[in-house]
VMD Tcl script that builds the backbone (N, CA, C; Angstrom):
set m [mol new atoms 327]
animate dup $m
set s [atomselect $m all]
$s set {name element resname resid chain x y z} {
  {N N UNK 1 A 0.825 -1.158 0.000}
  {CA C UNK 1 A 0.000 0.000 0.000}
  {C C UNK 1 A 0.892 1.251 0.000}
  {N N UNK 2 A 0.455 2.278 -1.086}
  {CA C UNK 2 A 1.769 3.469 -1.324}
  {C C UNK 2 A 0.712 4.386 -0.570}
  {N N UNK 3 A 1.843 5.024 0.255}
  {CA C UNK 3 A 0.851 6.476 1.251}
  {C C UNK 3 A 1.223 7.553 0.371}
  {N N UNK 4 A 1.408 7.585 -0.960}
  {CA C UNK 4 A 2.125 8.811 -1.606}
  {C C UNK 4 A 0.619 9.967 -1.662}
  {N N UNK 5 A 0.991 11.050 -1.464}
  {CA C UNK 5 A -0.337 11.756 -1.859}
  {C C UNK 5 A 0.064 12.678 -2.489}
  {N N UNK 6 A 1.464 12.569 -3.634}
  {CA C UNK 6 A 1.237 13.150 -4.750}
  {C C UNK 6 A 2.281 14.348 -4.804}
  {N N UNK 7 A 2.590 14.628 -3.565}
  {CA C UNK 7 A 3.548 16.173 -3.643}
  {C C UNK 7 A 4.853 15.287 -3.901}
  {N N UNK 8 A 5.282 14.518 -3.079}
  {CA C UNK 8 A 6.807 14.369 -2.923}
  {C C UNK 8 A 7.433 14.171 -4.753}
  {N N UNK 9 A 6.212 13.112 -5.052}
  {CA C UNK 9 A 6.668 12.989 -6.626}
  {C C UNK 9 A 7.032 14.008 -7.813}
  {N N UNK 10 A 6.591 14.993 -6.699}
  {CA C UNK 10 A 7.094 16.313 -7.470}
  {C C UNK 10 A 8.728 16.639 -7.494}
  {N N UNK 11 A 9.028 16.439 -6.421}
  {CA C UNK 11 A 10.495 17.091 -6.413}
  {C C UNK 11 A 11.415 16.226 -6.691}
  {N N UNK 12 A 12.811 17.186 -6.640}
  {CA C UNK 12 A 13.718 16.563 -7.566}
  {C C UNK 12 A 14.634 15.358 -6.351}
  {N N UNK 13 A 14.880 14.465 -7.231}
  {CA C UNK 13 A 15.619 13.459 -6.330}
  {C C UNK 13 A 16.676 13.286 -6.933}
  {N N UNK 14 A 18.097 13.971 -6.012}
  {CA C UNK 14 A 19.449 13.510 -6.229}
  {C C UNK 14 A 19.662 11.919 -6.305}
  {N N UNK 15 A 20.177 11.490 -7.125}
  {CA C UNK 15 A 21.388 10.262 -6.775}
  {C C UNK 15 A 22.586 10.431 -6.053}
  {N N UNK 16 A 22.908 9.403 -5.310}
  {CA C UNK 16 A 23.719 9.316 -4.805}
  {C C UNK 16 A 25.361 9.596 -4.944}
  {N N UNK 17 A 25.468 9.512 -6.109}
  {CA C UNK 17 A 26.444 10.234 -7.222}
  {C C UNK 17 A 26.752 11.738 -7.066}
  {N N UNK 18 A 25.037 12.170 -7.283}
  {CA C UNK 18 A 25.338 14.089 -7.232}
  {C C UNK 18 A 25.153 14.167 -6.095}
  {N N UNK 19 A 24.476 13.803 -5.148}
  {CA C UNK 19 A 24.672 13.858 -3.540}
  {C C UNK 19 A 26.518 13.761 -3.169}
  {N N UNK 20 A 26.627 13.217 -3.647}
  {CA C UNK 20 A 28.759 12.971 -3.258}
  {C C UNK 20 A 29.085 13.831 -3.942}
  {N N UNK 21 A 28.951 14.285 -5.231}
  {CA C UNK 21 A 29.778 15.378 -6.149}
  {C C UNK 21 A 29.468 16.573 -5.604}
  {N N UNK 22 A 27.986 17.052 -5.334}
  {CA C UNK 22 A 27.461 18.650 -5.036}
  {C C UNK 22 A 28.826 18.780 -3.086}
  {N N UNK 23 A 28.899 17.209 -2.254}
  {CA C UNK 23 A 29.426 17.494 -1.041}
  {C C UNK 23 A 30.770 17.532 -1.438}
  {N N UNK 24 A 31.337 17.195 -2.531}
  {CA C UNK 24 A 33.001 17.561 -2.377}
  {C C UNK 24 A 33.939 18.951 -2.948}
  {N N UNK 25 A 32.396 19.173 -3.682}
  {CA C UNK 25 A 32.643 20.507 -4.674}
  {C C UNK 25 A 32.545 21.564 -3.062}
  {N N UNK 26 A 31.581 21.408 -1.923}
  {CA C UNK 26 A 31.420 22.355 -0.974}
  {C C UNK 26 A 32.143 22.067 0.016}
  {N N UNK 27 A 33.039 20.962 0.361}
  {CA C UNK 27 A 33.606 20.234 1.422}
  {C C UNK 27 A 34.430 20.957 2.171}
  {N N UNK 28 A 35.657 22.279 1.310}
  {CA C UNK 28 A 36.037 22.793 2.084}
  {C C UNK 28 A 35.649 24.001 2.569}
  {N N UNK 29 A 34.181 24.225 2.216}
  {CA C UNK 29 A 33.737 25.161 2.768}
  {C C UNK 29 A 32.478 24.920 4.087}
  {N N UNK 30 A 32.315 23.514 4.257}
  {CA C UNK 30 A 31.835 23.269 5.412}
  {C C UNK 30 A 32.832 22.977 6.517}
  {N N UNK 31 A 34.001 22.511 6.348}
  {CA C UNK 31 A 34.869 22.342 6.942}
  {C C UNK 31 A 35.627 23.144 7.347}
  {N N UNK 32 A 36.458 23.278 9.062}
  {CA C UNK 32 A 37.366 23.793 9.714}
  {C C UNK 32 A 38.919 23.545 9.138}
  {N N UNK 33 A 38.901 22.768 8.385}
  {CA C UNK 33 A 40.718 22.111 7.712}
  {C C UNK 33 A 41.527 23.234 7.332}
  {N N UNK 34 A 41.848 24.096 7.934}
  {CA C UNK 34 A 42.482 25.208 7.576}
  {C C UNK 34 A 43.844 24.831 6.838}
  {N N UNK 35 A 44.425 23.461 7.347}
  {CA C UNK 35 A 45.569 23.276 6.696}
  {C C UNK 35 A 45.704 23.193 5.056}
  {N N UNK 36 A 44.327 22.466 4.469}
  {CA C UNK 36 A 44.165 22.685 3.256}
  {C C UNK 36 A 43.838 24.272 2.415}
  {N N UNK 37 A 43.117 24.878 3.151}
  {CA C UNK 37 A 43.178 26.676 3.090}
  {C C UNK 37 A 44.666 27.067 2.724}
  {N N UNK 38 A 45.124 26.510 3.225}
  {CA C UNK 38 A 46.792 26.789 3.708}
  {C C UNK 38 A 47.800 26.423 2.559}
  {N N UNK 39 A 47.458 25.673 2.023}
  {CA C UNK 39 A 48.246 24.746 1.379}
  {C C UNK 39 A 47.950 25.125 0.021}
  {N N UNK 40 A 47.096 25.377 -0.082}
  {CA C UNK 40 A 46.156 26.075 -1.611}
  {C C UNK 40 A 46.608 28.006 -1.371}
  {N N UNK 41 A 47.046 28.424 -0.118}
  {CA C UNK 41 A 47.230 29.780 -0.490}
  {C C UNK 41 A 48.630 29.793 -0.504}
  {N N UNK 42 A 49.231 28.772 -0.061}
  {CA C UNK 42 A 51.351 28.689 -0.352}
  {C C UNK 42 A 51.284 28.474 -1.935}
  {N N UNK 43 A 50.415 28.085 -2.427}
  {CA C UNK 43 A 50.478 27.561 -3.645}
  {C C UNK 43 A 50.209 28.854 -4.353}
  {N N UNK 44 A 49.070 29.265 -4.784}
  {CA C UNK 44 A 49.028 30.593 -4.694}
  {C C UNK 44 A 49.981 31.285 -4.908}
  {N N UNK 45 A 50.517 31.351 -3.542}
  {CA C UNK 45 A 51.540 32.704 -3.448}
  {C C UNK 45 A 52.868 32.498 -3.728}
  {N N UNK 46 A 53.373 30.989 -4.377}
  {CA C UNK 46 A 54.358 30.498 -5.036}
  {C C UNK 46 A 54.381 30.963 -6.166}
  {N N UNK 47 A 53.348 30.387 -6.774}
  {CA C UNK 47 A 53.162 31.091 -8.414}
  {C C UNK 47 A 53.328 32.328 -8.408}
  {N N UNK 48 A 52.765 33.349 -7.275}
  {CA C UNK 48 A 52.669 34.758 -7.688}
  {C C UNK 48 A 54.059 34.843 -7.884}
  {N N UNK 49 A 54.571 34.888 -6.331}
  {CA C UNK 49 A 55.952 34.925 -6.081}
  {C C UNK 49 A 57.025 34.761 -8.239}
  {N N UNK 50 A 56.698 33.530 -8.640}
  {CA C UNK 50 A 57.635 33.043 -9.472}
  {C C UNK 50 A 57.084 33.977 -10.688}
  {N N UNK 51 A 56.177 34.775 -10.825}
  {CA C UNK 51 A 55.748 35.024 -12.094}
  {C C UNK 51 A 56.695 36.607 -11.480}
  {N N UNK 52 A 56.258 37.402 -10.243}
  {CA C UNK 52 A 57.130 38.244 -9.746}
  {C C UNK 52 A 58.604 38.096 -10.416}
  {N N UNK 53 A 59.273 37.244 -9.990}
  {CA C UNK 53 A 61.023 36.914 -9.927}
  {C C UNK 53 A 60.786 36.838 -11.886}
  {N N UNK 54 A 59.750 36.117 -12.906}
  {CA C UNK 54 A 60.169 36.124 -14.054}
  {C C UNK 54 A 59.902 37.793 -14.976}
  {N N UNK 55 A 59.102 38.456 -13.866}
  {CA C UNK 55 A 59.072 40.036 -14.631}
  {C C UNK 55 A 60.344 40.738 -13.920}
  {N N UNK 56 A 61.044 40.235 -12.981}
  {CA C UNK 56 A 62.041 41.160 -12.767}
  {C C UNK 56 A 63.538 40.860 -13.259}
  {N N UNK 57 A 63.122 39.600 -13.547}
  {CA C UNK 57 A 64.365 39.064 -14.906}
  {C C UNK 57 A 64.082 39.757 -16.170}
  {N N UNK 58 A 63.113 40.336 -16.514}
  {CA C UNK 58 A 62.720 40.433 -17.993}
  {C C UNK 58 A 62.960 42.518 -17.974}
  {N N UNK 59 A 62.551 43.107 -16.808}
  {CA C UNK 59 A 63.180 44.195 -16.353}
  {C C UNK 59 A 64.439 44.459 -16.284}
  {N N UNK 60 A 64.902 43.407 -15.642}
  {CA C UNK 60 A 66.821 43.597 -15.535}
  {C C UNK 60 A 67.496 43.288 -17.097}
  {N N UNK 61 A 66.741 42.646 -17.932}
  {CA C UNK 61 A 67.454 42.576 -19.046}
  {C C UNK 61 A 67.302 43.910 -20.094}
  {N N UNK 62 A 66.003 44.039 -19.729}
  {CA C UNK 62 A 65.659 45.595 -20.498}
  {C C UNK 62 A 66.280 46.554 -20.470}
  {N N UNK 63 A 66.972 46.824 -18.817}
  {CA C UNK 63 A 67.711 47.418 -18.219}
  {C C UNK 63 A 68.975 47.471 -19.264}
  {N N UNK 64 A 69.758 46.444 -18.924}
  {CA C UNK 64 A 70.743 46.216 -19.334}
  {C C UNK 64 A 70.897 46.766 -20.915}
  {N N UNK 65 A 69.551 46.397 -21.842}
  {CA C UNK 65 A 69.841 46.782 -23.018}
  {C C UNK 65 A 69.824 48.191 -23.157}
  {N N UNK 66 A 68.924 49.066 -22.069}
  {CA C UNK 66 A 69.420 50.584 -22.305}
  {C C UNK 66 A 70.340 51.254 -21.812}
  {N N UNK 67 A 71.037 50.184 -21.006}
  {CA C UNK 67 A 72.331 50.914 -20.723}
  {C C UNK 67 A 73.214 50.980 -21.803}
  {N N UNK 68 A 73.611 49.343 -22.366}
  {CA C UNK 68 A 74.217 49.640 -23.248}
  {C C UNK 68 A 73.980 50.410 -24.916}
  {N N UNK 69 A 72.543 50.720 -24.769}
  {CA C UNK 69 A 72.339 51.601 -26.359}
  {C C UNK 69 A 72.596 52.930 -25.506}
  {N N UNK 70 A 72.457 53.224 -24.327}
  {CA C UNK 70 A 73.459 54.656 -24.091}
  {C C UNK 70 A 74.836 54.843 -24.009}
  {N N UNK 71 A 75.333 53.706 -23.344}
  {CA C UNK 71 A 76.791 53.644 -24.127}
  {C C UNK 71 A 77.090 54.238 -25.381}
  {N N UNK 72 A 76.454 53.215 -26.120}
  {CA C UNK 72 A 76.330 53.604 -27.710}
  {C C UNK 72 A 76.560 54.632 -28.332}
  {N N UNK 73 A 75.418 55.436 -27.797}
  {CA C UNK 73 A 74.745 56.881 -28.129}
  {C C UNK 73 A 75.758 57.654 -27.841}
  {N N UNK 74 A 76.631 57.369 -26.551}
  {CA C UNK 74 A 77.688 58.512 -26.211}
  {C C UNK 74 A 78.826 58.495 -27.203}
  {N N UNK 75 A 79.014 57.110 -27.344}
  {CA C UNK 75 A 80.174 57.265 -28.384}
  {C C UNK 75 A 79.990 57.642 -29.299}
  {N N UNK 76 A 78.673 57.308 -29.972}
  {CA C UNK 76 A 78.488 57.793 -31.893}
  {C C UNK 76 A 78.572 59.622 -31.544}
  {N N UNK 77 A 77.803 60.081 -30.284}
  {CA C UNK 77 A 77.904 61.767 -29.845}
  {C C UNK 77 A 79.377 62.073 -30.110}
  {N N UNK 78 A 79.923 61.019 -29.487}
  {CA C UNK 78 A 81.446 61.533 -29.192}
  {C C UNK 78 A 82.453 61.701 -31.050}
  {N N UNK 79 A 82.006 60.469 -31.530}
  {CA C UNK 79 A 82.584 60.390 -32.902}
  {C C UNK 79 A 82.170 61.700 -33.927}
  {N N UNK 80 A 80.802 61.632 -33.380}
  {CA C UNK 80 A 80.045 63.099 -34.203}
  {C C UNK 80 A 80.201 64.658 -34.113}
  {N N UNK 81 A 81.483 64.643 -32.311}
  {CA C UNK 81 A 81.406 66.052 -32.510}
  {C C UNK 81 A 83.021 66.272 -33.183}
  {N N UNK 82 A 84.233 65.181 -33.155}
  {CA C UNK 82 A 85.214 64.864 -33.377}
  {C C UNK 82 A 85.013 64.922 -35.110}
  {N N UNK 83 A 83.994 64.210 -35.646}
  {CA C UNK 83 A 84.306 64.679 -36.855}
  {C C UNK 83 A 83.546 66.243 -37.380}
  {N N UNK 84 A 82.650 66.808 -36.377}
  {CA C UNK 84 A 82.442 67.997 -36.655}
  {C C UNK 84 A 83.523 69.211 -36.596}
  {N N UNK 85 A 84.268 68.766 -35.256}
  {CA C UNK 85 A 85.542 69.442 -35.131}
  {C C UNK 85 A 86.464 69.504 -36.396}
  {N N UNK 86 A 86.852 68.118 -36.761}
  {CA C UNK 86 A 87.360 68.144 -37.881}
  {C C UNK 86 A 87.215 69.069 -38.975}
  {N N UNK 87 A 85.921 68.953 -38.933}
  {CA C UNK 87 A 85.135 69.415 -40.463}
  {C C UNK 87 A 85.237 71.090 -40.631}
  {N N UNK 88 A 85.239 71.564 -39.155}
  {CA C UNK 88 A 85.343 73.117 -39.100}
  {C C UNK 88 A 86.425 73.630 -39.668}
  {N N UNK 89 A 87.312 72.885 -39.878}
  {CA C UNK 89 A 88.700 73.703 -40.603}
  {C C UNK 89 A 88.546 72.890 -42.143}
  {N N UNK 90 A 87.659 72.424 -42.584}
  {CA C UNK 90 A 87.567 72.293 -44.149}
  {C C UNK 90 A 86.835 73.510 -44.838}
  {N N UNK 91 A 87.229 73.518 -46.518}
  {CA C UNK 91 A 86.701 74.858 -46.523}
  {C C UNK 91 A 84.947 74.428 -47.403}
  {N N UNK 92 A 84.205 75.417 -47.870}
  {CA C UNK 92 A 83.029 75.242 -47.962}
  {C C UNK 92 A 82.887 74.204 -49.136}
  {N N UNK 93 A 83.968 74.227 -50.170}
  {CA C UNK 93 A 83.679 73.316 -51.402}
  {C C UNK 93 A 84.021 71.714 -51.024}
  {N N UNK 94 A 84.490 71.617 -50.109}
  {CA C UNK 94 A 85.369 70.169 -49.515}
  {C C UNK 94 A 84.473 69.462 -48.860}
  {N N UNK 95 A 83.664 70.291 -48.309}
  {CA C UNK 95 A 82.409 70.375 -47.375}
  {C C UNK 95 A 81.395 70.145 -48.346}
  {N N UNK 96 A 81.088 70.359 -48.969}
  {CA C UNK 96 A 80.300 70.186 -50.587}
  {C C UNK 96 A 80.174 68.877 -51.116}
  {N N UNK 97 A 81.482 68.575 -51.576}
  {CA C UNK 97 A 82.030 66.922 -52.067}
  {C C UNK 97 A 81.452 65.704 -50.562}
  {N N UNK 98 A 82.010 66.574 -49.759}
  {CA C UNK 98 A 81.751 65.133 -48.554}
  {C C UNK 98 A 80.045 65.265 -48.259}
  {N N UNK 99 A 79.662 66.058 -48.253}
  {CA C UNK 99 A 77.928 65.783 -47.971}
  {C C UNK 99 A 77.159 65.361 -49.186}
  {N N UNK 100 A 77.770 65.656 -50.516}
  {CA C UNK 100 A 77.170 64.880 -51.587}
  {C C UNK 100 A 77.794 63.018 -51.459}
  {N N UNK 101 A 79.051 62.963 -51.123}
  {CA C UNK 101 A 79.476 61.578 -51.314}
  {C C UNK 101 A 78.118 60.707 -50.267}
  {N N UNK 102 A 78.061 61.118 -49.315}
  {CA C UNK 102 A 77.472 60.897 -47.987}
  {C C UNK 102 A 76.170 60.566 -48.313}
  {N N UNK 103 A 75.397 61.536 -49.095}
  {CA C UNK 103 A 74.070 61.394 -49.766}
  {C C UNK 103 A 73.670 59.924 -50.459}
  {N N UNK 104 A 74.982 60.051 -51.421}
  {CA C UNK 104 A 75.303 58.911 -52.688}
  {C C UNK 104 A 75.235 57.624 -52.017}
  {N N UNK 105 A 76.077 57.274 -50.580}
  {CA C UNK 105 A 76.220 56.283 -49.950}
  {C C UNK 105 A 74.810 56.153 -49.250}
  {N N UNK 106 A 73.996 57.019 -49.437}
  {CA C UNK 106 A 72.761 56.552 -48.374}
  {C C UNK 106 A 73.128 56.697 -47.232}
  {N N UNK 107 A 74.252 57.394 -46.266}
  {CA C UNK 107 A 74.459 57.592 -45.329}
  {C C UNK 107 A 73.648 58.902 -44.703}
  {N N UNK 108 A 73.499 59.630 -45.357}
  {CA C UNK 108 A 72.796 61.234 -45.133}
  {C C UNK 108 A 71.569 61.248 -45.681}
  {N N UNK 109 A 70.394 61.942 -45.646}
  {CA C UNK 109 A 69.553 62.305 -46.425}
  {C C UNK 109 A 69.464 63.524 -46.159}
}
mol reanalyze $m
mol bondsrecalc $m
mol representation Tube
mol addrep $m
């Protein structure tokens, strides 16, 4: 003899399956286990930590490359006022020939 009177057949009935899946998906949030809290935020803060240390490798190299294109820069300054010096005691037609050669080479525009 069924005592059903019709409501219960209404609602939804977990299996035992999603009854275990819906409790492990919430497990550590019914739970006091702080050590697992713990263990999931070292983890966390490892990765941060390592992604940290790989942008400050990628900074220090950047670094490095503008130091040495200022190096650079000082010397080509330095070569550029040495041959300007030079150039001040040439006379205007000599001065003429070398900025056309210069042109020719694609060195000047």
């Amino acid at each position: 003899m069924n005592h059903s009177i019709g409501i219960s057949d209404s609602y939804y009935r977990a299996t035992e399956t999603e009854l275990l899946d819906d409790y492990l998906k919430a497990r550590e949030h019914l739970t006091f286990n702080i050590e697992e809290k713990l263990k999931k935020e070292v983890n966390r803060l490892e990765s941060h930590i390592s992604n940290i240390n790989a942008v400050e490798f990628q900074l220090q190299v950047k670094t490095n490359e503008i130091e040495r294109m200022k190096q650079m820069y000082e010397e080509m300054n330095s070569t550029i006022q040495s041959i300007l010096s030079a150039l001040s005691n040439v006379n205007q037609s000599s001065k003429n020939q070398i900025a056309k050669r210069l042109i020719e080479k694609g060195m000047y525009k």
